[in-house]
C-alpha positions as CSV (number, residue, x, y, z in Angstrom):
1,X,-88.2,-34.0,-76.8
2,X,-88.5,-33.0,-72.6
3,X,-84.3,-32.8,-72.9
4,X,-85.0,-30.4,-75.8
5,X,-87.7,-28.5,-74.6
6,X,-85.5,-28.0,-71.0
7,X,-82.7,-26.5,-73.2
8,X,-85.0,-24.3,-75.0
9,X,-86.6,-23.2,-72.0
10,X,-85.5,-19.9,-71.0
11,X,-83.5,-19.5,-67.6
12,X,-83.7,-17.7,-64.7
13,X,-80.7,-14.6,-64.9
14,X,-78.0,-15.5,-62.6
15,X,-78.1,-12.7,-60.4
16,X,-81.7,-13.6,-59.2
17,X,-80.2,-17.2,-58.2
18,X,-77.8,-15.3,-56.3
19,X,-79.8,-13.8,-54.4
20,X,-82.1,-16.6,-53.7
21,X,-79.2,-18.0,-52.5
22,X,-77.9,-15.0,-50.3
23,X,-81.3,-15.0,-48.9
24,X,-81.7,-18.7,-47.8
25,X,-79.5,-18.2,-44.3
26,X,-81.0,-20.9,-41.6
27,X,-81.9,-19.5,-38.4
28,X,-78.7,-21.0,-37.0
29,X,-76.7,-18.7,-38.6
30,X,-79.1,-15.8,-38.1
31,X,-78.7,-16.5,-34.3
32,X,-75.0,-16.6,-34.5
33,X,-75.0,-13.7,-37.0
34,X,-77.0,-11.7,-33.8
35,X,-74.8,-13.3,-30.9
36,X,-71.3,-12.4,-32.9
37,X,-72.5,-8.4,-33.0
38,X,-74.2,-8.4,-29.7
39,X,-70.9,-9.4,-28.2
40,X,-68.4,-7.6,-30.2
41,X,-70.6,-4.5,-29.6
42,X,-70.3,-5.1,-26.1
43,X,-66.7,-5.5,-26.2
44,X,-66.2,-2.2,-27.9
45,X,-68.6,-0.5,-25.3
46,X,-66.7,-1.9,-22.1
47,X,-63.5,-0.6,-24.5
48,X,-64.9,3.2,-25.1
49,X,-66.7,3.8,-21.8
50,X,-63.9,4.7,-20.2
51,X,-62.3,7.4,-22.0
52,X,-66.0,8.7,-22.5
53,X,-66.6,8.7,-18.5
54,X,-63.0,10.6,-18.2
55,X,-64.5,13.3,-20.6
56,X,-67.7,13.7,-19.8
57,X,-66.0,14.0,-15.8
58,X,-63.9,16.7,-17.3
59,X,-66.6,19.2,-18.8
60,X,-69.2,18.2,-15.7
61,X,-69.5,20.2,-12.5
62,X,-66.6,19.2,-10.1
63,X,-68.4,19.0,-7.6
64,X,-70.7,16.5,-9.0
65,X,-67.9,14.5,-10.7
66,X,-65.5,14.4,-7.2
67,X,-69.2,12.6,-5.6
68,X,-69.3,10.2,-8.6
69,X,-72.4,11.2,-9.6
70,X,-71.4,11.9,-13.2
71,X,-71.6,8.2,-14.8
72,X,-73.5,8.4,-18.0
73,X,-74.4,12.1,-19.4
74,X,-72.2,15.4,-18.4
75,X,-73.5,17.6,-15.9
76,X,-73.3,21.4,-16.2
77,X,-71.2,21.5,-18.5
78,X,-68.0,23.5,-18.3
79,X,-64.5,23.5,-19.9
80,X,-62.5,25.7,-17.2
81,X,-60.8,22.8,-16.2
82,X,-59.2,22.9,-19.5
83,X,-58.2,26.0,-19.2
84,X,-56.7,25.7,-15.5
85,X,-54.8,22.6,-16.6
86,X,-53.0,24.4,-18.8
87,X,-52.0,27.3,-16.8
88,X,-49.6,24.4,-14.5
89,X,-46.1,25.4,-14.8
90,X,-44.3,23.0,-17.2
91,X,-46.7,21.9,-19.0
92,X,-45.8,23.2,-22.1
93,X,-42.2,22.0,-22.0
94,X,-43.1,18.7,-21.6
95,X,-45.4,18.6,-24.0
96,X,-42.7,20.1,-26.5
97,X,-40.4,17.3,-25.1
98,X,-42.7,14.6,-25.7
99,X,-43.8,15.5,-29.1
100,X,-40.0,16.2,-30.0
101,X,-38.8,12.3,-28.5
102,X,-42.4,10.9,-30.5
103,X,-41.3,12.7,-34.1
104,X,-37.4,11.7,-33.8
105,X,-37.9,8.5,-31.9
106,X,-40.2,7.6,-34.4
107,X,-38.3,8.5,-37.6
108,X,-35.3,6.4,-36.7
109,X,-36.7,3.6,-35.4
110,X,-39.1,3.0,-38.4
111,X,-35.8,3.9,-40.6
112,X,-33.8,1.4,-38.9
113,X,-36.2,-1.1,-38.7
114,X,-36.6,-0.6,-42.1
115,X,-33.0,-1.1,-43.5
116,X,-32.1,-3.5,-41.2
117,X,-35.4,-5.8,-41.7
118,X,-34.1,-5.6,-45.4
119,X,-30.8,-6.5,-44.8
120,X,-31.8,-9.7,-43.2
121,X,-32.8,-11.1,-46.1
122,X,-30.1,-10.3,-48.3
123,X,-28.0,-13.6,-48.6
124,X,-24.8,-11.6,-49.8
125,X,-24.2,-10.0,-46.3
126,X,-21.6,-10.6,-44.4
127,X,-22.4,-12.5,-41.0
128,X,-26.4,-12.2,-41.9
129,X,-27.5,-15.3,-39.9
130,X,-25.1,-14.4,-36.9
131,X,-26.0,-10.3,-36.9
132,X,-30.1,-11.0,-37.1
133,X,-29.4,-13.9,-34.5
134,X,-28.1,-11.9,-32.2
135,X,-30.4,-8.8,-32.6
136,X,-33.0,-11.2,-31.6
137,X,-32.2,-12.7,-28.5
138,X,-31.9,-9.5,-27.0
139,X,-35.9,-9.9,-26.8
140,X,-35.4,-12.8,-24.6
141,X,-32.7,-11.2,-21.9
142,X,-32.2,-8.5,-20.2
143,X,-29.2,-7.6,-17.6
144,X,-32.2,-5.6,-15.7
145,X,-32.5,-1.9,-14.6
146,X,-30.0,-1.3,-12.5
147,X,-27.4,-2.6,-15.5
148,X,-28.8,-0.6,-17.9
149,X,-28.7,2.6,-15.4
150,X,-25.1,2.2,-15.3
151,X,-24.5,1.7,-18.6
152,X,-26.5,4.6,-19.7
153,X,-25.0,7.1,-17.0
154,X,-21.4,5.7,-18.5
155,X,-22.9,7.0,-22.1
156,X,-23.3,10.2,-20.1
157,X,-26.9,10.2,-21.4
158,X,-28.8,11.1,-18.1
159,X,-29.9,15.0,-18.3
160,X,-29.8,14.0,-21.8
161,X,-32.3,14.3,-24.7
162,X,-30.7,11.5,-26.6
163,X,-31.8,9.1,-23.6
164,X,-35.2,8.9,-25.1
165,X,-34.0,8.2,-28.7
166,X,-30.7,6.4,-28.9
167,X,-31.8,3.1,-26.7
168,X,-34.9,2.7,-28.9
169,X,-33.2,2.6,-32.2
170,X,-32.7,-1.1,-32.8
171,X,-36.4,-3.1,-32.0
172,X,-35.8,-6.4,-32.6
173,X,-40.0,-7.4,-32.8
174,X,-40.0,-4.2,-35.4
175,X,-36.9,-5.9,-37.6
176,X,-38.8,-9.3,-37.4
177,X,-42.1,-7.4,-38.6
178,X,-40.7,-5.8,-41.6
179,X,-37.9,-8.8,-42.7
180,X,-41.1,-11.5,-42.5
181,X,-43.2,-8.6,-44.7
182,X,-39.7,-8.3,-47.2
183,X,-39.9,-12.2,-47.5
184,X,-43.4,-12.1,-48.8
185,X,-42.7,-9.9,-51.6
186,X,-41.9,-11.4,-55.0
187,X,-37.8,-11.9,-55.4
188,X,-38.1,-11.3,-58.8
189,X,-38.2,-7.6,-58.1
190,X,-34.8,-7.6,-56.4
191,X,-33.8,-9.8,-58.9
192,X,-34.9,-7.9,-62.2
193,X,-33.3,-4.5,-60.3
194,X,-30.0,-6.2,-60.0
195,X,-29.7,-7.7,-63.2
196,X,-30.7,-4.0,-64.3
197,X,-27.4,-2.7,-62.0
198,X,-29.3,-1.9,-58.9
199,X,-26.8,-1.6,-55.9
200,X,-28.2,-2.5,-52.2
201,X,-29.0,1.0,-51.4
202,X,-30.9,1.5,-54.6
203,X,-33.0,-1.6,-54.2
204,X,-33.7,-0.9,-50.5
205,X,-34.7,3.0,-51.3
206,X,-36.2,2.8,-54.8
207,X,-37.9,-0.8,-54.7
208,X,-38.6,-2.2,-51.6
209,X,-38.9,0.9,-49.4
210,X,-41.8,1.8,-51.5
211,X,-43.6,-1.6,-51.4
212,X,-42.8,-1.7,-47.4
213,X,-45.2,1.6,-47.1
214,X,-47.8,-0.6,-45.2
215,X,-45.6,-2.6,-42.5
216,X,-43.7,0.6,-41.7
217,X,-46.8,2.7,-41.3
218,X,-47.6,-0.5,-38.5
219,X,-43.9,0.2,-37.0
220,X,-44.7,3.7,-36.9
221,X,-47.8,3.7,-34.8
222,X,-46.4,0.8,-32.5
223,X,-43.1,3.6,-32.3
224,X,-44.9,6.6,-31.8
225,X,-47.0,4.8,-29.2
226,X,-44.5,3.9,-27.0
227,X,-42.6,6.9,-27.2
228,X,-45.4,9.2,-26.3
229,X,-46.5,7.0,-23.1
230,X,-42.9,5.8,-21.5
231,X,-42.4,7.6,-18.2
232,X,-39.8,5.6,-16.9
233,X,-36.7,6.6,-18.6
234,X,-37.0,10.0,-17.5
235,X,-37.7,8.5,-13.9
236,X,-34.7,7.2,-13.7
237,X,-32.2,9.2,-16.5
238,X,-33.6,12.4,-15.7
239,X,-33.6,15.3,-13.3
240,X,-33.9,18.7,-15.3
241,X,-37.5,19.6,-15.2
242,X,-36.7,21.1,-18.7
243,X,-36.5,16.9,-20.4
244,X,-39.6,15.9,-18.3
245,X,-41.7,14.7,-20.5
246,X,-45.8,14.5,-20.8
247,X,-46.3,11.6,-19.3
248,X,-43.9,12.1,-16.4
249,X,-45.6,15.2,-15.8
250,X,-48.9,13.3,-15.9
251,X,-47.4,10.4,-13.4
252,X,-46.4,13.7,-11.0
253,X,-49.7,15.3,-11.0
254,X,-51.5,12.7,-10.8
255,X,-49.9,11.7,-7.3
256,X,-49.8,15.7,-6.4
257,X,-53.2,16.0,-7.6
258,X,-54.7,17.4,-4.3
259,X,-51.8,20.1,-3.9
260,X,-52.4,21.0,-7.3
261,X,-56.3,21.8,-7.2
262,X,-55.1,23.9,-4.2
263,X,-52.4,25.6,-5.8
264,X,-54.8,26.1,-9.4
265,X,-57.8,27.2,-6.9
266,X,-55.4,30.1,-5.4
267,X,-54.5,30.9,-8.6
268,X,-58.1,31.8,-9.3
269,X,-59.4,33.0,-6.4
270,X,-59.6,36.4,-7.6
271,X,-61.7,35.0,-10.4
272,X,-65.3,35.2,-9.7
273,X,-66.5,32.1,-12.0
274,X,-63.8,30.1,-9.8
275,X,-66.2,31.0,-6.8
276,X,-68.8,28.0,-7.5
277,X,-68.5,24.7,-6.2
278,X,-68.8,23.7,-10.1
279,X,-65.5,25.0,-11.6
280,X,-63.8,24.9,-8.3
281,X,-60.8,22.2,-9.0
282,X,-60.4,19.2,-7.0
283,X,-58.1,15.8,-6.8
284,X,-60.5,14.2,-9.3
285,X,-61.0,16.9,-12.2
286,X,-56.6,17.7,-12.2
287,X,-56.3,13.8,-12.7
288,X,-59.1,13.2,-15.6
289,X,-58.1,16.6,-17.1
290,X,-54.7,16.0,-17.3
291,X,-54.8,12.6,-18.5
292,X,-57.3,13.4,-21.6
293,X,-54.7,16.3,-22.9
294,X,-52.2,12.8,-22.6
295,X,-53.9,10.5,-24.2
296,X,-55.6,12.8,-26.6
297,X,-52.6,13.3,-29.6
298,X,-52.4,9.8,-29.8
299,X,-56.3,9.0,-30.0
300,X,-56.1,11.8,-32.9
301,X,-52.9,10.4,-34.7
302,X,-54.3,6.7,-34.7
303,X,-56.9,7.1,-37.4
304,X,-54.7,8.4,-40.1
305,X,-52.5,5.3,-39.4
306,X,-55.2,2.5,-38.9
307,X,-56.0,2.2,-42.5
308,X,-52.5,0.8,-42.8
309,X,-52.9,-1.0,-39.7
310,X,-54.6,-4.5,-40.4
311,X,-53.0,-4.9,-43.7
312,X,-49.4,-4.7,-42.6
313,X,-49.9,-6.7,-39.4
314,X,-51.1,-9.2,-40.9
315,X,-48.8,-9.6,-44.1
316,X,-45.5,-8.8,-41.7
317,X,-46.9,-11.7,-39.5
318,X,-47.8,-14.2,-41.7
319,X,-45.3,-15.6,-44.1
320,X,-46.8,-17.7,-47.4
């Protein structure tokens, strides 16, 4: 009769078990719950703080900022720095420059990543093991700078646009990322496309191109990223000030800054506002002003992309 009456008994719903059970967290847990944020907050704020000092330096009084006495709130706030910054001759240009060698560089390296990423796992191709072999040991040597200069100059490509595109092309770590990520899609989808009379082409642009959205979009920002910040090939390949690019600008003014808050002051001097120690230019506003309208496009184009982000990493990473 007890067994009986137990059955008949009525029973608590299951959602209210639930969260009896969501509730009964032992302190343990609650104190690593606390420690976990506490230090991943402080991580981020040693990570933010300082592209927030650069700004708030950038929109304080010069004067102040050049003393380092701007550290955790602006200080007579301005944005004339802003506007003298751009007035420096070729700045413009290279920021054409760099956006042009961001959007093209971009576009064929994710494209090439992409077919060739796909190739790799196609058993049919001719010389597939030896080809992706030897695309990747090219991450493991290099011949060196000097090399590479000479073999670039005998491409004629110095005082040449297709410097910054051409060499960047084939990325071996981007064909790994995207022929791991074609791997862990289901083969019956080539397969019931071929059986169906789906060519290579077809398979790669109708099928898998599609399904590849999320590793690509992880190519593109990793592309786009070093595009936009490399300096160095137009150190060496370049010498028309009409193909230096943003960040070789930046690398210029940065160790010119002193002669340039003079020649930006002069500039002004006619201006009345530029009379105050506060929006008079020095070493320290040309090199935080310059390097926020750098670094800015990219802080601005990361977002749209970071959805994306996690998910292809991970699944181009990880195979299984």
């Amino acid at each position: 009769m007890s067994d009986s009456a137990a059955e008949l008994a009525p029973r608590e719903p299951a959602h209210r078990v639930d969260k009896k059970m969501k509730f009964q967290v032992s302190a343990a847990d609650k104190f690593m719950t606390v420690l976990i944020y506490t230090l991943f907050s402080l991580f981020a704020l040693v990570c933010i703080y300082p592209f927030y000092s650069i700004i708030i330096n950038t929109i304080s009084a010069n004067d102040l900022s050049a003393k380092g006495d701007v550290v955790f709130l602006p200080k007579h706030i301005h944005f004339q720095n802003y506007l003298d910054v751009f007035k420096i001759p070729g700045l413009g240009n290279a920021a054409l420059v760099s956006l042009g060698r961001t959007v093209i560089g971009t576009t064929l390296t994710v494209g090439a990543s992409a077919f060739l990423g796909f190739m790799f796992t196609q058993e049919d191709m001719w010389g597939r093991r030896f080809w992706y072999r030897f695309t990747v040991i090219t991450m493991f040597f290099n011949a060196g700078i000097i090399p590479w200069y000479l073999t670039m100059r005998s491409l004629h490509l110095t005082n040449n646009f297709l410097a910054y595109v051409l060499p960047t092309i084939v990325a071996p770590f981007f064909i790994i990322l995207v022929k791991t990520f074609v791997e862990s899609t289901p083969k019956e989808l080539q397969q019931a496309a071929s059986i169906d009379g789906a060519g290579t082409l077809t398979l790669f642009f109708r099928i898998m191109l599609p399904i590849c959205k999320p590793i690509l979009a992880t190519v593109a920002i990793f592309a786009a990223v070093d595009q936009w910040n490399s300096f160095q090939d137009t150190l060496l390949l370049v010498t028309d000030s009409k193909l230096y690019s943003l960040q070789f600008i930046l690398y210029n003014y940065i160790n010119q800054a002193s002669s340039l808050s003079t020649m930006v002051n002069l500039q002004n001097a006619g201006s009345t506002a530029m009379a105050s120690l506060a929006t008079k230019q020095t070493t320290t506003s040309i090199r935080m002003t310059v390097t926020i309208i750098v670094v800015a496009p990219i802080l601005l184009v990361y977002p749209i992309f970071q959805r994306f982000f996690v998910k292809g990493i991970m699944i181009g990473a990880v195979k299984g």
